[in-house]
C-alpha positions as CSV (number, residue, x, y, z in Angstrom):
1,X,-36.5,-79.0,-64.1
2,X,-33.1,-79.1,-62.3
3,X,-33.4,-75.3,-61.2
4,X,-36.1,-75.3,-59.7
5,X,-35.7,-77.9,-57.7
6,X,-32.2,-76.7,-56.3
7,X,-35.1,-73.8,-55.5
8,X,-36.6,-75.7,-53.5
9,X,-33.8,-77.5,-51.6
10,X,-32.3,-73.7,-50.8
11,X,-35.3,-72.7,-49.5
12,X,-35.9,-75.4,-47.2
13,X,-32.5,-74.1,-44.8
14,X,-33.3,-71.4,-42.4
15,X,-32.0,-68.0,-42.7
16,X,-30.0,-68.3,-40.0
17,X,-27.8,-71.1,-41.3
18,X,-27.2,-69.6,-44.4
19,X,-26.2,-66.3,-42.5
20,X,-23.7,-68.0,-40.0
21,X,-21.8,-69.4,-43.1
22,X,-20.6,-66.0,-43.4
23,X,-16.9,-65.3,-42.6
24,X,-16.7,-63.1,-39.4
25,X,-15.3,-59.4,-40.0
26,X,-12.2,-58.5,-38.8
27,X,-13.6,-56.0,-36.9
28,X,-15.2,-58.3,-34.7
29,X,-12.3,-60.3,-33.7
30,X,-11.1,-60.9,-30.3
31,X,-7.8,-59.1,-29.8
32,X,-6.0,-62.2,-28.9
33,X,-7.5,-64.3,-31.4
34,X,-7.3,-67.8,-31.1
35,X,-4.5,-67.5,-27.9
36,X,-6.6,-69.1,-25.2
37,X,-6.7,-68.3,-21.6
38,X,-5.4,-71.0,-20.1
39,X,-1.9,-71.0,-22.0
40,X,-1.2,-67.6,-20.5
41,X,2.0,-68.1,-18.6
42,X,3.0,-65.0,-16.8
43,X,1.9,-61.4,-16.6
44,X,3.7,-58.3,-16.2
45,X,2.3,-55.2,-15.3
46,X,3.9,-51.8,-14.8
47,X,2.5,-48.7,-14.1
48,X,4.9,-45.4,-13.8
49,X,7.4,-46.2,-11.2
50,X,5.1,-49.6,-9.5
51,X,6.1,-53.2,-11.5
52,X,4.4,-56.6,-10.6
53,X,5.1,-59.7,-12.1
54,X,2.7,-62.8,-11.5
55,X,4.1,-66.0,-13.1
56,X,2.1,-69.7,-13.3
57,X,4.1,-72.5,-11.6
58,X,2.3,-75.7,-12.8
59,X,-1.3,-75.1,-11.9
60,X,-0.6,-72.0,-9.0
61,X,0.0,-68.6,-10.0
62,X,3.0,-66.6,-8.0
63,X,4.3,-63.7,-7.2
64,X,7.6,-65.0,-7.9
65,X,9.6,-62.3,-5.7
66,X,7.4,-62.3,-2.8
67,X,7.1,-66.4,-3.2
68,X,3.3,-65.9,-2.6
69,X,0.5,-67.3,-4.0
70,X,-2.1,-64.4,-6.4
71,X,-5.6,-64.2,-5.5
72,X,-7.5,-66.4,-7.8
73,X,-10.1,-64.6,-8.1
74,X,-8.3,-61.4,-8.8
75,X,-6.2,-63.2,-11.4
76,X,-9.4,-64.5,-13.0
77,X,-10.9,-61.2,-13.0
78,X,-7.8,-59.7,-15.0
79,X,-7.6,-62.8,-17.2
80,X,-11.6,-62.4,-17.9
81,X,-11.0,-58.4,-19.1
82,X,-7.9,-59.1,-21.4
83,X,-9.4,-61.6,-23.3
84,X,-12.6,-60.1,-23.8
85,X,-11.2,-57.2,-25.3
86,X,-12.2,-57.1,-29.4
87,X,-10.7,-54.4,-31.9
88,X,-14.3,-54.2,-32.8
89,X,-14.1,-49.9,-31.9
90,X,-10.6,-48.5,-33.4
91,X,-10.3,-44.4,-33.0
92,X,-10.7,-43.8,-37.0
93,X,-7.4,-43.1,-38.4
94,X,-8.5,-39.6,-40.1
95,X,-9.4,-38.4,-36.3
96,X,-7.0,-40.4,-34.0
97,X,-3.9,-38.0,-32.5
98,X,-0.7,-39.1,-33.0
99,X,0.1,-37.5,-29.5
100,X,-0.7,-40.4,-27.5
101,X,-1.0,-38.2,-24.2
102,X,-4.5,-37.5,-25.6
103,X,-5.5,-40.9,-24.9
104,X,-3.5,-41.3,-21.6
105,X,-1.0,-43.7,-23.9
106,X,2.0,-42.0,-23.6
107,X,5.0,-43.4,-21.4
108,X,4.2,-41.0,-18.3
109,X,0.1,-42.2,-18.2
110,X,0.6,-45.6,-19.7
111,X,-0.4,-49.1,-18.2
112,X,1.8,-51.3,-19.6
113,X,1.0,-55.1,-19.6
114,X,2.6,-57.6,-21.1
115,X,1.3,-61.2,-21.2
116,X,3.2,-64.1,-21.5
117,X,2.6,-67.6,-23.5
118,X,6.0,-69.8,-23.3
119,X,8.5,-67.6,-24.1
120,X,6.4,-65.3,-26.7
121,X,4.6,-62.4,-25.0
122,X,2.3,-59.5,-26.6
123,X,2.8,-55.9,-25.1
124,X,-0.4,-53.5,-24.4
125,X,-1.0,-50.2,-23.1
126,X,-4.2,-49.1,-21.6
127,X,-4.8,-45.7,-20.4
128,X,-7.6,-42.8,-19.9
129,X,-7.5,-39.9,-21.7
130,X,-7.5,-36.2,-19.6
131,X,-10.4,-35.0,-21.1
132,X,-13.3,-37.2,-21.8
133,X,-11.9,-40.0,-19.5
134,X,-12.8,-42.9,-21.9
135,X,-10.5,-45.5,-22.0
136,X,-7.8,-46.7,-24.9
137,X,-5.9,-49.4,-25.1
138,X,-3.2,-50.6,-27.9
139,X,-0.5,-52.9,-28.9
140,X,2.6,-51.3,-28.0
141,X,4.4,-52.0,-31.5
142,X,1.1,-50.8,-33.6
143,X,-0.4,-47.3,-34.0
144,X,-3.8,-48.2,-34.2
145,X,-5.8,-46.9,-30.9
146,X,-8.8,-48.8,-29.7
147,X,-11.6,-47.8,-27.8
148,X,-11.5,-49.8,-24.5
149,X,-15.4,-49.3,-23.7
150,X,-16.3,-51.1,-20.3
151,X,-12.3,-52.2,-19.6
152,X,-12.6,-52.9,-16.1
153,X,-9.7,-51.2,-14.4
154,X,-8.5,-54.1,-12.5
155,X,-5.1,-54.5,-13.2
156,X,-2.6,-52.4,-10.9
157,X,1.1,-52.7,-10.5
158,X,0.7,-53.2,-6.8
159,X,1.8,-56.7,-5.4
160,X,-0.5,-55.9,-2.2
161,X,-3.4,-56.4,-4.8
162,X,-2.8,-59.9,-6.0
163,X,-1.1,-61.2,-2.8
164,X,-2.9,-64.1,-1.2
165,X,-2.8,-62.9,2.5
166,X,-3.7,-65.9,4.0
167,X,0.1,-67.1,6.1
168,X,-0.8,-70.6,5.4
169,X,-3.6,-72.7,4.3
170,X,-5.4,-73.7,7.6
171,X,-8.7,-75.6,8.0
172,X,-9.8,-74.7,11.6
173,X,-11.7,-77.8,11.4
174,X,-8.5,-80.4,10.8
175,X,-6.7,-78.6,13.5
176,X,-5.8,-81.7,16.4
177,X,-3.2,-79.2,18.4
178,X,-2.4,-75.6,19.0
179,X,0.7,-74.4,21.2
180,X,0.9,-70.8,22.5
181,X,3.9,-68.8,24.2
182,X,4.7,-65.5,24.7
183,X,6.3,-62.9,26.3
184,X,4.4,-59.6,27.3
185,X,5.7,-56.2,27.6
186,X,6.8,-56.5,30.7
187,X,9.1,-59.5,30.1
188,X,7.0,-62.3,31.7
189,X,6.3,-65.7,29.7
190,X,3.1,-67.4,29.3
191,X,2.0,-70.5,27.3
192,X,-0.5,-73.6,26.5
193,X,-0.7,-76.5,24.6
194,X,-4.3,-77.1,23.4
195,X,-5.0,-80.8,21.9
196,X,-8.2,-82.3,20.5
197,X,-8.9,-85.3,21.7
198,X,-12.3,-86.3,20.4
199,X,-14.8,-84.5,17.5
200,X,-16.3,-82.1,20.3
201,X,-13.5,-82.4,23.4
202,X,-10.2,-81.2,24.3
203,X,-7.5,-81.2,26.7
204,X,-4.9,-78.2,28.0
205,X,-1.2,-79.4,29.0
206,X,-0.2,-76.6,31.0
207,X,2.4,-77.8,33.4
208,X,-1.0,-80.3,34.6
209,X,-3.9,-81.8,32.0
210,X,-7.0,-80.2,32.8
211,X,-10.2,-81.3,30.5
212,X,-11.4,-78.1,28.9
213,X,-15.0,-76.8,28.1
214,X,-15.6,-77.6,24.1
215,X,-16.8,-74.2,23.9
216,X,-13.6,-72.5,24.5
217,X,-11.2,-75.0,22.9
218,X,-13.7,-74.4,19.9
219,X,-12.9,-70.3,20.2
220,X,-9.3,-71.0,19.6
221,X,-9.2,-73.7,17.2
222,X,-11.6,-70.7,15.0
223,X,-8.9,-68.4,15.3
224,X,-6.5,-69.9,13.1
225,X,-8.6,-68.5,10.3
226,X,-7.0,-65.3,11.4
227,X,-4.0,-66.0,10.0
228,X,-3.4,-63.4,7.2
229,X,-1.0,-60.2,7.0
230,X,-2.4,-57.0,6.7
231,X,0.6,-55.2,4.8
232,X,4.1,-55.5,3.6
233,X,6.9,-54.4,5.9
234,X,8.8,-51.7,4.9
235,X,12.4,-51.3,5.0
236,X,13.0,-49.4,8.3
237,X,10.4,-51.5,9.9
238,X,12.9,-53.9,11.9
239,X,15.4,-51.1,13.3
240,X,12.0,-49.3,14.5
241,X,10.4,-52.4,16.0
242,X,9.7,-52.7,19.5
243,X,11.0,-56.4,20.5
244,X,8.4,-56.9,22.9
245,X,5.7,-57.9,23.4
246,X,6.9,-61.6,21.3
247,X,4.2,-64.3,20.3
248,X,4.6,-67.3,18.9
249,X,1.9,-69.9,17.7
250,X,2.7,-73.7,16.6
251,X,-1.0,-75.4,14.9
252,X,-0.8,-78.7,14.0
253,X,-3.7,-80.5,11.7
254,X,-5.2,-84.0,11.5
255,X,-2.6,-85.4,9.0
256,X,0.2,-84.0,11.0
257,X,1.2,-80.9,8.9
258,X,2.4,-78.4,11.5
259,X,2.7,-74.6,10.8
260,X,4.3,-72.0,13.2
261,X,4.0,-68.5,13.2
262,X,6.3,-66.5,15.5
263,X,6.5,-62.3,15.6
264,X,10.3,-61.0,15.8
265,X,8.9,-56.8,16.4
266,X,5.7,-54.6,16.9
267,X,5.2,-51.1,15.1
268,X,2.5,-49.5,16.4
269,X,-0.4,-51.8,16.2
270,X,0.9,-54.4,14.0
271,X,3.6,-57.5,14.8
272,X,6.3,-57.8,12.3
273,X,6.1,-61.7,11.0
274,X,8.0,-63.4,8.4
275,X,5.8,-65.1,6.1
276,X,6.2,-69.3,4.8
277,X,7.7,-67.5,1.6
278,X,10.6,-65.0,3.4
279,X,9.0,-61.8,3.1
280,X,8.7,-60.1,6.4
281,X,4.6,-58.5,6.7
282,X,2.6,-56.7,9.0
283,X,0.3,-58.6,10.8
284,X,-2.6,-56.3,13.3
285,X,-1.8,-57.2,16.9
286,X,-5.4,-58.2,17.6
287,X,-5.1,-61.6,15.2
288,X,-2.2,-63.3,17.5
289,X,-3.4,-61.5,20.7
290,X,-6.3,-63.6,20.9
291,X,-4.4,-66.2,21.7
292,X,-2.7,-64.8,24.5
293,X,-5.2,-66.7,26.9
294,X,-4.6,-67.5,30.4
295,X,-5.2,-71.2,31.8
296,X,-8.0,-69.8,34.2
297,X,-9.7,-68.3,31.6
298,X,-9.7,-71.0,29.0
299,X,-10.6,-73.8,32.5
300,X,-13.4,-71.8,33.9
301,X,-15.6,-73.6,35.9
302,X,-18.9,-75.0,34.1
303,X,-22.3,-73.1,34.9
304,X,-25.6,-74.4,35.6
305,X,-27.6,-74.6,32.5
306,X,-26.8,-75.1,28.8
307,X,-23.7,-73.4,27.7
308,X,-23.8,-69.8,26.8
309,X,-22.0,-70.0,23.6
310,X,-21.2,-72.2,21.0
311,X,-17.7,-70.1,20.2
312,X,-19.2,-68.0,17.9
313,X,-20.6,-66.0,20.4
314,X,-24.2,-67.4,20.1
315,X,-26.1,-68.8,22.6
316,X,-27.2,-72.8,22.8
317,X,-30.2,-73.9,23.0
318,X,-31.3,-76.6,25.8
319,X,-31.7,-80.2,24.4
320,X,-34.7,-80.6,22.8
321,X,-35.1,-76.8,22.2
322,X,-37.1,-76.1,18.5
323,X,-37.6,-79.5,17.7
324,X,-41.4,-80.3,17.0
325,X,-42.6,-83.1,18.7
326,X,-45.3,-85.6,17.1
327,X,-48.4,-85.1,16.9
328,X,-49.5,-87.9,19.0
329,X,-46.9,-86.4,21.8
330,X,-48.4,-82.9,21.6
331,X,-49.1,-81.9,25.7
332,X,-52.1,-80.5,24.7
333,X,-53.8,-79.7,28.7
334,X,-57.3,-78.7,27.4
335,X,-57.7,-82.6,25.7
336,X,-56.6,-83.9,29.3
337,X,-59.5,-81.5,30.8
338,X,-61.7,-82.9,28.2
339,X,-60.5,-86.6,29.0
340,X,-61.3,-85.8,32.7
341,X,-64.8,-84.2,32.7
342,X,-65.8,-87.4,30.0
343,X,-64.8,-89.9,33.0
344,X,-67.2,-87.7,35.5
């Protein structure tokens, strides 16, 4: 009586559950097993002569010898492809090379990576081999060669890569004050001081206060979102840099945090700027240009009509412009001839 009953309590579980019970293979393990993403704690990756190193400072990640901040969503990216990577697909050993410049593995081919948790870190090598162009990967202390599969190849040893570009973190929308001088080519000096006084007005303070059209205060305070380098400097950059034209920019937020941006050279068609962290970058002339404006351009004399941008170079509608009236506000001039030939 017992057995059968057992039977019966068996049969009552679904397949599934009785199937999920089952130890996972060890084929189909993640390649850095139970090592979670968020305890990763540096990477460094190297690729023949090129070497980056990105390192996590409390919740930022840096580039710790350019003292800049990585790309988040580069870093994530990277992080997303390592740890997705299984040793579900090894090259069987009976058919797998031992000369590892068939799978692009060898020193000279090799992506190195190394990724750091605490003080422990685990060594891999990725690379594609000459003929088939597949991707490989392995530890770097194991012989076993995996298949890589769909690896996205997102993971160079260039610093321009992971760099955040932005020169500072700057809200165009806190900004209360912007100051601008310069110095053209030619040796003259120029300048304004732009301050917010209200959500949609602003004043200039150049040598007088003159109350400035909203529109065109608005076009500078949006420029401060330019504020990103292009490229590293190189070496010979400084001794090659013309010294003028010079431009410097001072922008100063709601809660007082001030950030100024001055350019020490110009190469061709980029200033030569040293960024918040040290590291002197290429920045394209056009982005502090823009701010080279003169007073009687920025205080030109209002227009009849509505304004004729909003300083994003679209036009403004009049008041009322679009907006659907009621119904019972409708001018609607064949009721009114209706209404008139009734009172005949």
């Amino acid at each position: 009586m017992l057995l059968p009953c057992l039977g019966l309590a068996l049969a009552a579980f679904p397949a599934a559950a009785v199937v999920s019970a089952a130890p996972a293979k060890a084929s189909d393990a993640l390649a850095f097993g139970a090592i979670a993403q968020a305890s990763v704690t540096g990477l460094r990756i190297e690729n023949l002569s090129d070497v980056v190193e990105l390192s996590r400072e409390g919740d930022l990640w840096r580039l710790p010898r350019f003292r800049m901040d990585v790309r988040g969503d580069r870093l994530k990216q990277a992080l997303d492809a390592l740890f997705a990577l299984r040793t579900s697909d090894p090259v069987p050993a009976p058919e797998q090379s031992t000369d590892l410049s068939a799978y692009g593995l060898s020193p000279e081919y090799a992506w190195t990576v190394d990724v750091l948790v605490g003080k422990k870190s685990k060594r891999l090598l990725f690379g594609k081999s000459p003929t088939d162009f597949k991707a490989y990967w392995k530890w770097s202390d194991k012989a076993q060669i995996y298949r890589a599969g769909t690896f996205g190849w997102n993971l160079p040893a260039d610093p321009g890569y992971w760099a955040d570009r932005s020169l500072g973190a700057i809200d165009p929308w806190r900004v209360r004050e912007v100051e601008v001088h310069w110095i053209d080519s030619a040796g003259s000096p120029g300048g304004y001081h732009l301050v917010k006084v209200k959500a949609d007005s602003a004043v200039l303070i150049a040598g007088d206060t003159l109350t400035l059209r909203w529109s065109k205060a608005l076009s500078v305070f949006l420029q401060t979102r330019e504020f990103a380098f292009d490229d590293f400097a190189e070496l010979a950059d400084t001794a090659k840099a013309a010294k003028l034209p010079q431009v410097s920019v001072r922008v100063v937020d709601i809660g007082d945090t001030a950030r100024s941006f001055q350019t020490t050279g110009l190469i061709g068609r980029y200033y030569l700027v040293k960024h918040p962290g040290g590291t002197r970058v290429r920045v394209l002339k056009d982005r502090f240009d823009a701010f080279r404006r003169q007073v009687s351009e920025l205080t030109a004399p209002l227009v009849l009509g509505p304004e004729p941008d909003d300083g994003w170079g679209n036009n403004v509608p009049p008041p009322g412009f679009g907006v659907r009236r009621p119904h019972g506000d409708r001018h609607d001039e064949d009721q009114e001839d209706r209404d008139e030939s009734h009172k005949e």
